[in-house]
N, C-alpha and C positions, 0 to 999 in steps of 0.2 A: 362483245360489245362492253367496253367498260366504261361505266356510270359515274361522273362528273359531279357532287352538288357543293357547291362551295359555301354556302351559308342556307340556315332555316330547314324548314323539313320538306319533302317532294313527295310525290307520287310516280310510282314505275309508270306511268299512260306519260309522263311528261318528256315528249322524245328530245326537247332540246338540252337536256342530260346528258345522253348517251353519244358513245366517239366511238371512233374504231380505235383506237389506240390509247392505253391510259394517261390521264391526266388530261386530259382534251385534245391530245393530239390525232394525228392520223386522218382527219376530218371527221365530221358531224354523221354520226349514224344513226340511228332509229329505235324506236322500241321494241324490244329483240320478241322475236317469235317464238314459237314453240320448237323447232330446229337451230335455236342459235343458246349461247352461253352466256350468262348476266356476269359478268365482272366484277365485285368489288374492290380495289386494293387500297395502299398507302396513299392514295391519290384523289380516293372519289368522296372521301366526307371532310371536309375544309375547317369543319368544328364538332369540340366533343360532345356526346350525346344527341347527335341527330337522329331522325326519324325517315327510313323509308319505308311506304306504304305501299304494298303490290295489293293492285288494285284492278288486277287484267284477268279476265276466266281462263286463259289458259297463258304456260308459259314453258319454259324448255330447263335445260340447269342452270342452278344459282348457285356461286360461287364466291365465298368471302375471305380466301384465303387472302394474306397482307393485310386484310383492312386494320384501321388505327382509329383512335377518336372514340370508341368505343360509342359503335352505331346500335339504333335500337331498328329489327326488322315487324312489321307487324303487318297483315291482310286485312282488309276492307270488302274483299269476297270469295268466294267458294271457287279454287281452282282446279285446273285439272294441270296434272305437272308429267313433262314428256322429258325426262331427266333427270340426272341425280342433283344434290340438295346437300354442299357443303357448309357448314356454319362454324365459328368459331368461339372459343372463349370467350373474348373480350368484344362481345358484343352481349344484345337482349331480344331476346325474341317472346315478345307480349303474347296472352291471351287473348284469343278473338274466337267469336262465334263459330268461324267461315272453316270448312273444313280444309283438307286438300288432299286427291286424288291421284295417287298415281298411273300414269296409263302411257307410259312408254315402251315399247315395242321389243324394246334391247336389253341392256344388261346395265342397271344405274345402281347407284350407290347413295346411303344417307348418313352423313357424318352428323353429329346434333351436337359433340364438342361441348356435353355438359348443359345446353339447352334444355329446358321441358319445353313438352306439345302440350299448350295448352287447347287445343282444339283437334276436332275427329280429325281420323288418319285412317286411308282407304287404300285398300289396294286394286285395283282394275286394269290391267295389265296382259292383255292375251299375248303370249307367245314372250312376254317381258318376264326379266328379273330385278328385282330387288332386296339387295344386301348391302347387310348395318357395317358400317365403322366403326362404331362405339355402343357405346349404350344407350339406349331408347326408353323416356320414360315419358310416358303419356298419361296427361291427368283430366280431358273431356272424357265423361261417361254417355255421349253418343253413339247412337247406332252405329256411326259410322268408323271407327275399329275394327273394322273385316278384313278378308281377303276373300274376293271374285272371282277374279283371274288373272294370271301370273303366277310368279313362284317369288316368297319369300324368304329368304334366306338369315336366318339371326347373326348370322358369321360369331357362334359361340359367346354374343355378347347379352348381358342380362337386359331383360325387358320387363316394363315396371304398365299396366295399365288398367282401369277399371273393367272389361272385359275385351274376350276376344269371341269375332262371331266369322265365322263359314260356312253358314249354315247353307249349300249350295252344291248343284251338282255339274259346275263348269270346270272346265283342265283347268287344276293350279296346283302347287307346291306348297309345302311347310316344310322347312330344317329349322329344329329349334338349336340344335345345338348345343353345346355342355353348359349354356349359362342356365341362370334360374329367371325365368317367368311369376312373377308377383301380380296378382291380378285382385283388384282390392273391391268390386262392386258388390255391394249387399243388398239380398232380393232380389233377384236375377240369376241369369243363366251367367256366370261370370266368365265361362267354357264352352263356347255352343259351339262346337262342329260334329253334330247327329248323321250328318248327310258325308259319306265316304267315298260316292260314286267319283270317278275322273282324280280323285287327289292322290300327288305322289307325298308320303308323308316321313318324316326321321326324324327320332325323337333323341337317340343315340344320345347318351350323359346328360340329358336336361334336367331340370328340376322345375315343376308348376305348384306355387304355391298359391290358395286359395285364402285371402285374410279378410274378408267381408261380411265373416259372420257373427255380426254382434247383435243381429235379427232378422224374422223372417228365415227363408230359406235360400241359401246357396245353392245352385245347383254345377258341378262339371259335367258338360255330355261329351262324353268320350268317344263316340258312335263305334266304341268297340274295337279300338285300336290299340298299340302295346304301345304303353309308356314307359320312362324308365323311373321316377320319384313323382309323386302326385304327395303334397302336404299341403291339410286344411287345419285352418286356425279354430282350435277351440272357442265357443264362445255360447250366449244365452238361446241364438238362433240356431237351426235346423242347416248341416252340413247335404248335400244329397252327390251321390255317385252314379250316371247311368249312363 
C-alpha cells in the first residue's frame, strides 16, 4: 500500500492516502493492516519537510525506501509492529513518548539508516526474529528496552542505549555480535539479564561498554554468562559486576 499525501501533514488512520499502486494509481486502498506493507516512495510526500504521524496500535512493515522531500516520521501512540522497519537518511524521525513493540512471528529486519530511537524499544516476539541493518542507537531510558520473546540478533552492528533489560525466563535469543554495546544509564541496573532460564545467548567478539558512572551505582548483571570484553567507565560513582 503506498501512501499518497500531496500537500500539509496527515495521519497513517487517514485511508483516503493510501492506493495500491504508487503515486495514486492502481485504485484507492486502505489503511494497511498489520499483514500488509506501508510504502513510502518518490511519490507519496508532494512537499519538503512533511509530517507523517502513525497513529494506529498496531501495524505490519514500514518502508521508506525512494522517499524524497525529506519527510519527518513521528507516533502519536504505543505500537505493536508485526514487521520489519526500513527508514532512510534523508528523512527525521522525532522523539515521542509512545514506545513500539515488536511482536512479529517471522523473521524482520530494522534499518534506522542513521535515525535515533528516541523512544522505548521492546522486543516481544515468540517464535520471531529480529536483526539490525545498521546501527541502533537508542536514547529513551524506559523500561521498555528489553527483550521478552524472540531472538535478537545485532547482525555485528554497534548498539548505543541507556540500558538493556531481560530480566525473564521466556524462549528468546541474544547474538550481540562483534560490534560494541554503549549503554550509558547511571543508577541503575544498566545490564539486567540475571534470569538465564530458556535464553539462547552469543556473545562471540562484542564489546559492552558501561559509561554511566558519574554517580550512584552502575550495576551489569551478567547472570553468569561468558562474555567476551565488558568496559566500565571510570568515574565519581560506584561500578558493580554480578
Amino acid at each position: 500500500f503506498p501512501v499518497t499525501i500531496q500537500s500539509g501533514n496527515d495521519s497513517w488512520s487517514t485511508a483516503g492516502n493510501w492506493y495500491l499502486g504508487s503515486g495514486g494509481t492502481g485504485g484507492a486502498g486502505r489503511v494497511p493492516l498489520m499483514q500488509d506493507t506501508a510504502r513510502f516512495d518518490a511519490s507519496s510526500f508532494g512537499a519538503a519537510s512533511m509530517t507523517v504521524t502513525q497513529d494506529m496500535p498496531r501495524i505490519g512493515s514500514v518502508d521508506f525506501t525512494g522517499a524524497t522531500n525529506t519527510p519527518t516520521f513521528t507516533t502519536s501512540t504505543a505500537a505493536s509492529v508485526f514487521g520489519s522497519i526500513t527508514l532512510i537518511s534523508g528523512m527525521t524521525l522525532t522523539a515521542s513518548p509512545q514506545g513500539y513493540t515488536f511482536e512479529g512471528r517471522g523473521s524482520y529486519t530494522l534499518t534506522s539508516a542513521g535515525n535515533t530511537w528516541a523512544k522505548t524499544f521492546a522486543i516481544n516476539a515468540p517464535g520471531g526474529t529480529i536483526t539490525f541493518q545498521d546501527a541502533l542507537t537508542i536514547t529513551s531510558s524506559g523500561d521498555w528496552n528489553y527483550l521478552t520473546r524472540g531472538t535478537l540478533n545485532a547482525n555485528n552492528f554497534n548498539v548505543s542505549m541507556p540500558l538493556f533489560d531481560s530480566n525473564n525466563s521466556n524462549t528468546r535469543g541474544l547474538t550481540l555480535g562483534t560490534g560494541t554495546w554503549t549503554l550509558s544509564y547511571n543508577n541503575n541496573h544498566s545490564w539486567q539479564l540475571p534470569t538465564t532460564t530458556n535464553l539462547t545467548f552469543n556473545s562471540t567478539g562484542s564489546t559492552i561498554k558501561l559509561t554511566g558512572g558519574a554517580s550512584g551505582t552502575t550495576t551489569f548483571d551478567g547472570g553468569g554468562l561468558t562474555y567476551n570484553n565488558i568496559w566500565i567507565s571510570p568515574g565519581s560513582g560506584t561500578e558493580k559486576i554480578s
